[in-house]
N, C-alpha and C positions, 0 to 999 in steps of 0.2 A: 384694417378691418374690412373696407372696400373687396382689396385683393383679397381677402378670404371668401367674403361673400359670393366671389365673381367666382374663383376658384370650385366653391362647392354650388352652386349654378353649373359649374361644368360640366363637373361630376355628375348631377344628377341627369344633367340630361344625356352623357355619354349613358345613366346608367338606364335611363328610359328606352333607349335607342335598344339597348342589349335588352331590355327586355322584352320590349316591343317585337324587335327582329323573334325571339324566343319563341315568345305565343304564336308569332305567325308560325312558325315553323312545328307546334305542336307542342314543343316542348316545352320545361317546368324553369320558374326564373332564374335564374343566377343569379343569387346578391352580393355586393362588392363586400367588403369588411368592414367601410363605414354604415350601410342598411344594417346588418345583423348588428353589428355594434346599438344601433337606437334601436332598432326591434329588440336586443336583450334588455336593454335599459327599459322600455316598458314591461315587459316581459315580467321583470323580476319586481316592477312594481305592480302588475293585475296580468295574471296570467290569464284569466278570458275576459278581455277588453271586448265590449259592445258594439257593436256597429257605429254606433256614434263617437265612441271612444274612438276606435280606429279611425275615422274618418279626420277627429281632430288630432291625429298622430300626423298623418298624411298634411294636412294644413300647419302644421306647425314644423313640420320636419320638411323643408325644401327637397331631401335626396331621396325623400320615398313618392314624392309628389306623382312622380308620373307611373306609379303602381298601380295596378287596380286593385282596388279593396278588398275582392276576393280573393287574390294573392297573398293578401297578408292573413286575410282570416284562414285561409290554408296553410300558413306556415304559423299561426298560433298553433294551429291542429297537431301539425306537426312536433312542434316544439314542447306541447303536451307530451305526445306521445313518449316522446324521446325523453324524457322526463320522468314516466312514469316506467318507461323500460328501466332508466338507468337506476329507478330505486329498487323495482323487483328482480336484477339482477345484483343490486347489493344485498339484500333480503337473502335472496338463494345463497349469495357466499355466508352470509352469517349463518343460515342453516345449514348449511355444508361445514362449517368448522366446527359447531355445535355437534353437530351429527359425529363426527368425527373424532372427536373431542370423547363423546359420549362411548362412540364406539371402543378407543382406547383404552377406556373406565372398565365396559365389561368385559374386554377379553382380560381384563387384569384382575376384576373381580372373577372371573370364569376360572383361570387360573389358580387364586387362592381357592376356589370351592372346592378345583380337584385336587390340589394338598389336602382340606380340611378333608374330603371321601377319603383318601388317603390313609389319613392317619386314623379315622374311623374304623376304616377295615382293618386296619392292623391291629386297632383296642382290640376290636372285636375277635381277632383270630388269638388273639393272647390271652382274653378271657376265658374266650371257649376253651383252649389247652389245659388254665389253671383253676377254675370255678370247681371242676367234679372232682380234683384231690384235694381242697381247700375251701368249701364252700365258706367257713366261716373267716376267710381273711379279712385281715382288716381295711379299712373301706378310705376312701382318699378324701379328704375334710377340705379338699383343695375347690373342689365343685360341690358343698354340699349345699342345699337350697338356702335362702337367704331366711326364712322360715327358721331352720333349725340352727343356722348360728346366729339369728338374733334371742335367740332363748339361752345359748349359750353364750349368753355373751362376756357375762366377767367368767368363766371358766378357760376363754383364750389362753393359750401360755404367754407369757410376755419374751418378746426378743431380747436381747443385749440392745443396749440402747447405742444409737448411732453418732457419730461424731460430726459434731455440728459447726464446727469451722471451716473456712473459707475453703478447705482442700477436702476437705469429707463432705462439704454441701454440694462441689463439681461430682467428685463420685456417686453424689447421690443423685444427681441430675445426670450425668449420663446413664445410668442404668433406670433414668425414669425413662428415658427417651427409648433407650432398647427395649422396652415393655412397651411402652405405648404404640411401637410400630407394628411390635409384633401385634396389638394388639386389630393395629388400622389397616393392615395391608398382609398380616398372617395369620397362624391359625392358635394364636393362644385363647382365645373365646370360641367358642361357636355360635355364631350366631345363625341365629332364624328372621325371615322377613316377616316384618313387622305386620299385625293383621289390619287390613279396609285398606294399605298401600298397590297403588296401581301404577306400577313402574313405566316408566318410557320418555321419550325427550321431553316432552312437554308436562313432568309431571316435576315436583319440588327437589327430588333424589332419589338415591337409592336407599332404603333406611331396613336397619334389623335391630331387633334386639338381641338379649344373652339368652344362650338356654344353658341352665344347668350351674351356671359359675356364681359364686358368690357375691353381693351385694346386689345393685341394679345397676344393669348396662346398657348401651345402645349407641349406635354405628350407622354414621349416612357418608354417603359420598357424591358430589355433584357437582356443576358446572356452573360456575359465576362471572358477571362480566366485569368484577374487576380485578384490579392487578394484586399481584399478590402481599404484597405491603401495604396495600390499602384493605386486605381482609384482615390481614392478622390485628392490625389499627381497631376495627371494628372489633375482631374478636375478644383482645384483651379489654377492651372496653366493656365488662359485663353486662353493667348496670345501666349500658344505654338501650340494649337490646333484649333482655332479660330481666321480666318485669317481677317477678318474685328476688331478684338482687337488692339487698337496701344497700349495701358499704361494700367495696373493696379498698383496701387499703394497706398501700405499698409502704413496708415498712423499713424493705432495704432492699440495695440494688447493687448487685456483683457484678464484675465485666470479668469476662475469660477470656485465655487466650486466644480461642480460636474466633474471637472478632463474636460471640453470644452472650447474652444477662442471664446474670442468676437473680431474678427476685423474690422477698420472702414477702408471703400477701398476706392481709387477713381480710375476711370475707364472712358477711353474714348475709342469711336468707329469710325472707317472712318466712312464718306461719302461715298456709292457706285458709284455716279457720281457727276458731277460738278455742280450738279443743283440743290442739298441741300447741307448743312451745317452737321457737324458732330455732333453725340449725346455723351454726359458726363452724368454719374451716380458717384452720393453721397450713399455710401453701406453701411452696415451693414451685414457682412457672421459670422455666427453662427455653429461652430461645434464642435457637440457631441456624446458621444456615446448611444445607448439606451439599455432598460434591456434587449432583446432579443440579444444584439453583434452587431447589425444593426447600421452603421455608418452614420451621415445624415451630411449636408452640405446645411445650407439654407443661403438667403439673401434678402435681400429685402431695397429699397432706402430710405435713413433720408432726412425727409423733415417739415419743420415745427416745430423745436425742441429748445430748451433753456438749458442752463447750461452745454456745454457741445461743442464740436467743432464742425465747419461746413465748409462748403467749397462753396464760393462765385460765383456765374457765369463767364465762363471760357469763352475770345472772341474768334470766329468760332465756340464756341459749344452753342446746345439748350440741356439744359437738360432735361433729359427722366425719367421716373419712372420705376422702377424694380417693381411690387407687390412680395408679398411673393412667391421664387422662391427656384429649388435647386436639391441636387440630396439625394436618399435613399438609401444607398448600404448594402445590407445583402447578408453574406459569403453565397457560396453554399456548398453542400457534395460533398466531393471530390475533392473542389477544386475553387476556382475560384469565380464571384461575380454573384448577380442578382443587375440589376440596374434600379432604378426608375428616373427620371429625369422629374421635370416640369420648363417651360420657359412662364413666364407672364410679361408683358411690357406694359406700351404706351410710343410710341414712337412718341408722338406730332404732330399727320399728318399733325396739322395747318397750323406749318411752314414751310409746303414745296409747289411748288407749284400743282395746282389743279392735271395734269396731274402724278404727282407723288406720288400722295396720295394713291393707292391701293399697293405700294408697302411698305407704313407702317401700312397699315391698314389689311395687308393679316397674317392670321395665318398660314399656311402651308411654305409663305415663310419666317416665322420665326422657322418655325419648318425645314425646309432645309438647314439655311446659320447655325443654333446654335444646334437646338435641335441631329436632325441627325448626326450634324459635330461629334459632344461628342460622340454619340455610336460608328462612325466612329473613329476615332482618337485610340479609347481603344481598337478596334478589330485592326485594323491596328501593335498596339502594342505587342499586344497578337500573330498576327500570324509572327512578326517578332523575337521573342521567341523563337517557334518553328519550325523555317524554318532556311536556312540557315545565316549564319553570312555576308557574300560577297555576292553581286550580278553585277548588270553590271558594270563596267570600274573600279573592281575592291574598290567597295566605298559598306560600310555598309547601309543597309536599313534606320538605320536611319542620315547618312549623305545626303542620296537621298531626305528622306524626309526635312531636313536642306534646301537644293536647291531649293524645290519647296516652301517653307515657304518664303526664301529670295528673290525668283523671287514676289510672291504675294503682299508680306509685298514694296518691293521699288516698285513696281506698283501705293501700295495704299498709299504712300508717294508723288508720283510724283504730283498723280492725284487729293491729297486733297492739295497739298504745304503750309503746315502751317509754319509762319514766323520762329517758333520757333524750324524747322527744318530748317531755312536758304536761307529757298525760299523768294524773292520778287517779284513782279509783275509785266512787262516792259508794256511799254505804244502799242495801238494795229497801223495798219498800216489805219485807216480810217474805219475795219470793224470791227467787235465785235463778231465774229461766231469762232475767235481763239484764247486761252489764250495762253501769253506766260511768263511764270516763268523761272528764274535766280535762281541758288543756288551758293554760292563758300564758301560751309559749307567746310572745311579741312577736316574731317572726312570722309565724301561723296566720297571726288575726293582722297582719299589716295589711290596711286598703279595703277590709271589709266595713260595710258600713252599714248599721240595721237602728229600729226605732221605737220605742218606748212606746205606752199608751197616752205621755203626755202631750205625745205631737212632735217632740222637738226633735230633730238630728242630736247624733250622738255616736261617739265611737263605739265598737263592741269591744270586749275585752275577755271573753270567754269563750271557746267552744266548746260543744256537748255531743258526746258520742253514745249512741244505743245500737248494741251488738247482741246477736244472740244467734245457735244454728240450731238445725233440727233435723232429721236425719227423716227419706222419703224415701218411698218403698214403692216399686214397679211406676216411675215416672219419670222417663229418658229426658236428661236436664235441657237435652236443645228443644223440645216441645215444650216446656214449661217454660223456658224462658222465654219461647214466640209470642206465650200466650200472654205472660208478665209485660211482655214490649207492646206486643199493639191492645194490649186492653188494657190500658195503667188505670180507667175509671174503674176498676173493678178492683180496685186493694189500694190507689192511692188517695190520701185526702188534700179536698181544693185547698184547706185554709189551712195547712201545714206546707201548700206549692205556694202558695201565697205569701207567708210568711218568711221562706226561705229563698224567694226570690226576692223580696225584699234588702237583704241584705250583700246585695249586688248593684241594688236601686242609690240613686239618690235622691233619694225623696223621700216626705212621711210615710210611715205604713202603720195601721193600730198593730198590736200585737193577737194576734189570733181574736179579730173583732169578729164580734156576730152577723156582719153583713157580708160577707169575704162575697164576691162575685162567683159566680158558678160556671165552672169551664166546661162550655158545650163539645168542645171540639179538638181533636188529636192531631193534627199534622208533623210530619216527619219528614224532613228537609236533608237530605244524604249529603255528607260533605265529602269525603273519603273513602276507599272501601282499597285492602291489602291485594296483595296479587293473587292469592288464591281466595279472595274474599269471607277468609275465615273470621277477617272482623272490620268494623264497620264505624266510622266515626259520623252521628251526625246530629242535629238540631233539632229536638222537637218543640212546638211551638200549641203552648194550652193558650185561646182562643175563649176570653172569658165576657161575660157581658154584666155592668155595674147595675146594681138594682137602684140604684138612689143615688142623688146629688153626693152623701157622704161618702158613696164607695165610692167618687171619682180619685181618691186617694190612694186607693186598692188599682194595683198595678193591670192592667183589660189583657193583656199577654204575659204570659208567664214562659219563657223561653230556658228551656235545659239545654245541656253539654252533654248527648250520651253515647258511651262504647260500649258495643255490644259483638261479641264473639262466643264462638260455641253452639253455632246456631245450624250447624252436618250435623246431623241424626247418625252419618253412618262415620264419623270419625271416632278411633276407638281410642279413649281416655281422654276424651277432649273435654278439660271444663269450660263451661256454660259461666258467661258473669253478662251482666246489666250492670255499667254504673255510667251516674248521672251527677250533674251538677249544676244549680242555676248558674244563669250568665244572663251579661246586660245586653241590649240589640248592638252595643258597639265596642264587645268586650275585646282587648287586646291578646295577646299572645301571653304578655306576663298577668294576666289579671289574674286575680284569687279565684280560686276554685279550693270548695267544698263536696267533695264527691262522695256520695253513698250510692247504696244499690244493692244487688245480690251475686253468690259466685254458689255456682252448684256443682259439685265437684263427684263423676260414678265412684261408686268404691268397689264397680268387680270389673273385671278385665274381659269376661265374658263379650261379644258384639251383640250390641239391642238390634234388633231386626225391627225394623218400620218404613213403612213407605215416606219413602225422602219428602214428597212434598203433600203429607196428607194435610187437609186444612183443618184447622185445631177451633171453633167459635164454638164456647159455651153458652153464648148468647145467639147464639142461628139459628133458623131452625133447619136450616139443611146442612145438620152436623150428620154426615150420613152411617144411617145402622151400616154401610157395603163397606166402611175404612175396615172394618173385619171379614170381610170377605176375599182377601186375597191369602190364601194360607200361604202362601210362601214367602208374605215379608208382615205380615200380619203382627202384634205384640205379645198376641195371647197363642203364640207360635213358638215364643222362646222356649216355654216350660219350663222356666224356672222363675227366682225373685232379682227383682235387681233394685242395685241399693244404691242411694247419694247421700250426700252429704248440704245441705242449703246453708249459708252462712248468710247474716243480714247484718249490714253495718248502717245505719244514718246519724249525719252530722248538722249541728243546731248550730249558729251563729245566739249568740244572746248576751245581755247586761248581769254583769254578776251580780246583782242583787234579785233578780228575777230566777237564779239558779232552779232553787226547790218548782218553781212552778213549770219551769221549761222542762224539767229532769221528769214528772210526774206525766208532761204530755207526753213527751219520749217515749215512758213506756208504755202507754197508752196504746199510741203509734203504733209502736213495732208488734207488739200483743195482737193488733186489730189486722197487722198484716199476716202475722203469723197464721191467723183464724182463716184469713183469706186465704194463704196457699194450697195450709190442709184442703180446703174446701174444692178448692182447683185442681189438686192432689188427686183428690177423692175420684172425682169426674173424668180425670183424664188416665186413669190405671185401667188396665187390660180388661179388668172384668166388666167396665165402664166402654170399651172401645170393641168388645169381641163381635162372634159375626148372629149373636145372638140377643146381643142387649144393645141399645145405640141410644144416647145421650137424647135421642126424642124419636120415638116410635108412633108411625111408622115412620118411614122415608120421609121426611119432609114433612113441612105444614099444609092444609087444603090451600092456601093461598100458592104455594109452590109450585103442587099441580095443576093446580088453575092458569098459571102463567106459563109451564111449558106446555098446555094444548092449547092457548093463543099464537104463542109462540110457532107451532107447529101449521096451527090450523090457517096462522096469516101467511106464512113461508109459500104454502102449498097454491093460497088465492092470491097471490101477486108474483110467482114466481111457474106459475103451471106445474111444479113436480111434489113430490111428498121430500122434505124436510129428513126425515128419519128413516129409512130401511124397515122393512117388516121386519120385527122379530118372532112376530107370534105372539104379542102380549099387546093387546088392544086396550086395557086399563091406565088410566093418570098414573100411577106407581109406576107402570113399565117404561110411559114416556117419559117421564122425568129421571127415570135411573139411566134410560139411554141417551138422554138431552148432557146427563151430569157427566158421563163419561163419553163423550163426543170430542172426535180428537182435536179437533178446532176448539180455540176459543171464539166459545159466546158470552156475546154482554148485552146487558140492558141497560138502555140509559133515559133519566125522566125527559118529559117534553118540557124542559124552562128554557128561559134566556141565558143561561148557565148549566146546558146538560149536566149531571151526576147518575155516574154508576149504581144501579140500583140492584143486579143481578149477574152474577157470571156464574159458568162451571166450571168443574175443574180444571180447566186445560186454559181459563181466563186466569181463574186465581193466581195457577201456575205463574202465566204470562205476566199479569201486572205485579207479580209476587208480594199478593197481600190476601186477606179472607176476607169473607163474605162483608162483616163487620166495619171492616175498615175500607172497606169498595166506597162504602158511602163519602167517604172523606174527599174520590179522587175525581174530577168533573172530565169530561170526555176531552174536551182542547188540551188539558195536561200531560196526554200522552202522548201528544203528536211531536215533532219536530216541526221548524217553521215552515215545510215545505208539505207536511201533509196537512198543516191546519189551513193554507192555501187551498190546499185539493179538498178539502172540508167544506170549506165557506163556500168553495164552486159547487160541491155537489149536494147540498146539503139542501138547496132550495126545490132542486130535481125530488129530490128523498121525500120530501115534505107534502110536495105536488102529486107526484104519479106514486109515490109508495113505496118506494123502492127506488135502489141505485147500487151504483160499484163506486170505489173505490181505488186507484192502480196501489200496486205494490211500493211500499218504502220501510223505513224505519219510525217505530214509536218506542217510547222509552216505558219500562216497568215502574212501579213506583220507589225504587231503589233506584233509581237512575240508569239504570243496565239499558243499551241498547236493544231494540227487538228488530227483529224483519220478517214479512211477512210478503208473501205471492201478491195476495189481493186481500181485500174487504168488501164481503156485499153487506148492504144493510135494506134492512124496511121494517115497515110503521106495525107494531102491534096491533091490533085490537082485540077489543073485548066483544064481550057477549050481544052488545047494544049496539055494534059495529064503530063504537066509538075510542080515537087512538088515547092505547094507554099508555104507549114507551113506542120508543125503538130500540132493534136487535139489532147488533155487529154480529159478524161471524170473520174471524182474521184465518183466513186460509193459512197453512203450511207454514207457521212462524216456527222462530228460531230464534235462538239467544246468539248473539253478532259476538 
């Protein structure tokens, strides 16, 4: 040990010597490979050590002894740098094979397009030759709309039925495969690009529907980073990815020669509302590998077959037809998959009725709820990979994603109630506009735990379901669902949150007692949000306060589970759902969940035109008459009607002997919410939103006005210049329509010990991505990071003093938790008429979503 000591004594001062000699000479140190050796070992434990840290590196490390401190803090610098080169030169190669990758894709999609011109032109020249001596030939039933052969639909001829043994079901699988290629990579479809798709690297794929062909179609192609065995894994996995899937279920397994399975599946799909029947498919998935390495995955429905097993019609189900469908996955360089995916169906619009029929007959929204899901789901996976392992409350990405699956999945349980989930049917009270199902499946009610009026704990042994839909007219479902999320006081009741949080609780609760505390307040706590953040897993938190010692029993928080997607205005055939479910403050991953909520689902394929982020508050008063004033994205622009579908399912936990009384609030319930959407309905349809009629006229409240000519009038006397631009319009109306549309966000925040938002316009709302109504909930430190609420507390006392202050540029977070960035922030003190301060104004210069 001596001799070691002595030895690295030597060292260091041979290396002092070389460094010394170094500096004298001008030049930069040279370290031995024992110094970078302890500098990496710090390095990798605090990559910017402190000056005091450094110093006790030097004191405890003999060989860096005779350094000087700045040496080392310059080869931190350094060693940064070189660190963050060597990650944005890995960055660039991953976008360089991505790009590449991509590029691949379209000269290969470019290719098949000009086959498909191709053969276009040639219809077309053999048309034109034959139409004027044959007008009336007969017409090819092979593309006739999906429209008229569901009308004809038992007039089909029937084939010769096919041989359904082990040597007929390969035949029959290779000739699904040679259809489906054609279908992925040639020109037996024509498809057309899907409409609101914005093609390019960074977008989810390339996606089309069918024009013209029979049943409903739709075709993406795109690039995922994982391998190609771990997609197809995913992909045969339906029902982890694919939330309208209840069952797939393998019912036999063939191995063929060429090293591929034949498997016979069965497969059943919800219902999306209560007013069709669920679809079942008879399958055949075929998978193989091909000579190029290309892994395919097709399938397609047995039907009409002998010698060989089948699967009888299932009651609640109509069975549907798969055609030759599937996915193509060929490995990319460097890494990772290219994926073809086609989805070909009918889905029997017969049986559903009239009004329901464009929602099986639309290709786009099969290429939404299936085709997309699948790219979706792989990317999803992929960027959970490479991102971090934890995220909110401490739960893996894909336990979050578990929760939103479980919330869906009992949604779409409740709302189809199959017997053979345990649901039966209770008789109605005189009207028929309410269903109400019974379940006392054991499995169901395991762990749920709710409580009588006698006080005492007690297991439940029932749950109670109340469903009903209703069909809504000129009301774009992502705007009614915004308005359903951040204002639930306006259609939900406290003592029905109460009661159903209860039964998560462990503890007494009255049964819908007369005291129930009253929930002041809406918080929304984001736990997760997808890649293209088309939906949103997170915690809202009712905030309730007890009137009396005996509501100390009555739960003071009442915290929900809710997923919320469908909230693009400009995604076309995106359904809109809300569902929610209580949960306890330390619910686990397997805990019970009872999920209800709403799913609104367009029934026209047409694009609703609306301004992406107009702010929707029926309770505002600066709901503004100008959301109509932009004719070119405007609502009352469509010139037409557009139509959905709203389904509402809620679920009771309760003691069966209390049935009749729970089943009677129930309908209550849903009745009083039904009243409420209409009403909501009402108010938010085009003739309610045009640039003539505006939800409160004029512009605003006098209060409104009043606060942007303080607004202006303080900017101007603490800051020497005018605030706004002449426009020519010297009126409180003109200021405030110019304050609203300012392309900065401005905010107002109260003078307490705990600033809150009292005030923003639109380019705030935008920013915090919430409305006027729900501003109030959000207190000014909550948007900051820890580094601006620093730069806060420093300047905040300036701001206070002289009136005024800046701010430097960083990031603050929206109330979704999205990143923002922002140039700068000035802020100063309002006042009023008395010269007395009423608020202070933010103004977030040049922000942007990070």
């Amino acid at each position: 040990m001596a001799m070691s000591c002595k030895d690295s004594n030597k060292a260091a001062a041979a290396a002092a010597a070389a460094a010394a000699a170094s500096m004298d000479n001008g030049k930069y140190v040279r370290y031995t490979p024992e110094q970078v050796e302890a500098l990496e070992r710090l390095y990798h434990e605090c990559p910017k050590p402190s000056s005091m840290r450094r110093q006790q590196l030097i004191r405890e490390c003999p060989i860096l002894s005779n350094i000087e401190p700045k040496q080392i803090k310059v080869w931190f610098q350094n060693r940064r740098c070189r660190e963050k080169q060597r990650k944005e030169a890995s960055r660039l190669q991953a976008v360089n094979r991505k790009l590449t990758a991509m590029n691949k894709l379209l000269m290969e999609e470019n290719d098949r397009l000009q086959k498909q011109v191709s053969q276009l032109v040639y219809e077309n020249s053999y048309f034109r030759q034959h139409t004027p001596n044959n007008p009336l030939a007969s017409k090819d039933t092979s593309c006739e709309s999906v429209v008229t052969s569901g009308q004809k639909h038992h007039l089909t001829p029937q084939h010769p039925p096919r041989d359904a043994s082990p040597a007929g079901l390969l035949s029959i699988a290779e000739e699904t495969l040679a259809e489906f290629l054609s279908k992925a990579t040639g020109t037996a479809v024509e498809w057309v690009q899907m409409p609101g798709m914005k093609p390019g690297p960074d977008s989810i794929g390339i996606v089309a529907i069918s024009h013209g062909c029979s049943g409903v179609a739709a075709r993406a192609c795109g690039l995922v980073g994982l391998e190609p065995t771990r997609v197809a894994e995913i992909l045969k996995d339906r029902p982890s990815w694919f939330r309208d899937c209840r069952a797939v279920d393998v019912l036999n397994v063939l191995p063929t020669a060429n090293g591929g399975t034949i498997e016979l599946l069965y497969m059943q799909l919800y219902a999306p509302t209560t007013l069709a029947p669920g679809r079942d498919f008879w399958l055949l998935r075929y998978t193989s590998v091909m000579d190029d390495g290309s892994l395919v995955v097709c399938e397609r429905s047995l039907s009409n077959t002998h010698n060989g097993p089948s699967m009888p019609p299932v009651q609640n189900f109509v069975r549907a037809e798969m055609l030759p469908s599937g996915y193509l996955i060929r490995p990319c360089d460097g890494g990772g998959s290219i994926i073809h995916i086609v989805d070909h169906m009918n889905l029997e619009a017969w049986s559903v009725p009239e009004v329901l029929r464009p929602l099986y007959e639309s290709s786009t929204v099969l290429a939404q709820r299936i085709t997309m899901a699948a790219l979706r789901q792989l990317r999803q996976m992929a960027q959970d990979i490479s991102q971090s392992s934890v995220t909110n409350w401490g739960r893996r990405p894909a336990a979050l994603r578990a929760l939103s699956h479980r919330l869906s999945r009992g949604f779409n349980e409740a709302l189809n109630g199959f017997s053979d989930d345990g649901w039966s049917l209770l008789g109605n009270d005189g009207m028929d506009d309410i269903t109400i199902l019974v379940n006392s499946n054991p499995d169901k009610l395991m762990g749920l735990n709710v409580s009588v009026t006698s006080g005492f704990n007690s297991i439940c042994n029932s749950i109670l379901c109340a469903k009903a839909s209703m069909l809504l007219q000129n009301v774009p479902p992502a705007i009614l669902l915004r308005f359903l999320r951040e204002h639930r006081s306006e259609w939900a009741d406290n003592n029905i949150d109460a009661y159903s949080a209860a039964a998560v609780k462990f503890g007494p609760c009255n049964f819908l007692g007369p005291r129930v505390g009253n929930f002041g307040c809406q918080v929304i706590l984001p736990l997760a949000q997808t890649v293209e953040h088309e939906e949103l897993l997170e915690v809202i938190k009712l905030e309730g306060v007890a009137h009396s010692p005996e509501d100390a029993m009555i739960p003071r928080d009442v915290l929900l589970l809710q997923l919320c997607s469908g909230m693009d205005e400009h995604a076309v055939g995106t359904c809109a759902e809300l569902i929610f479910a209580p949960i306890d403050a330390s619910f686990t991953d397997d805990a019970p969940l009872l999920p209800s909520g709403f799913r609104i689902i367009p029934l026209d394929s047409g694009k609703e035109a609306s301004t992406p982020n107009r702010t929707l508050d029926l309770a505002s008063a600066l709901e503004t008459g100008t959301a109509g004033n932009k004719p070119s994205n405007d609502l009352s622009s469509t010139g037409g009607t557009s139509r959905s579908v709203m389904t509402i399912a809620f679920q009771f936990a309760f003691e069966s002997h209390m049935q009749d009384n729970v089943a009677s609030m129930a309908r209550q319930y849903v009745r009083s919410i039904i009243s409420s959407v209409q009403r909501v309905a009402l108010a938010l349809s085009p003739s309610n939103l045009g640039p003539h009629a505006g939800l409160r006229s004029p512009l605003g409240t006098p209060e409104a006005h009043t606060l942007a000519r303080w607004i202006c009038r303080s900017y101007r006397s603490y800051m020497g210049v005018e605030f706004l631009k002449s426009n020519g319009g010297e009126g409180s109306e003109s200021i405030l329509k110019a304050l609203w549309h300012h392309s900065d966000a401005i905010m107002c925040c109260s003078m307490k010990a705990l600033p809150v938002f009292t005030f923003a316009n639109q380019a705030g709302l935008d920013m915090l991505e919430t409305t006027l109504v729900a501003l109030q909930d959000i207190s000014l430190e909550k948007i900051f990071d820890d580094h601006g609420r620093k730069n806060l507390c420093s300047e905040f006392p300036q701001i206070m003093h002289q009136g005024f202050g800046s701010l430097q540029g960083g990031i603050c977070l929206s109330s979704m938790g999205r990143p923002v960035s922002f140039e700068r922030a000035e802020a100063w003190k309002v006042m009023n008429e008395d010269d007395n301060a009423h608020c202070i104004c933010f103004m977030f210069v040049n922000w942007s979503f990070v």
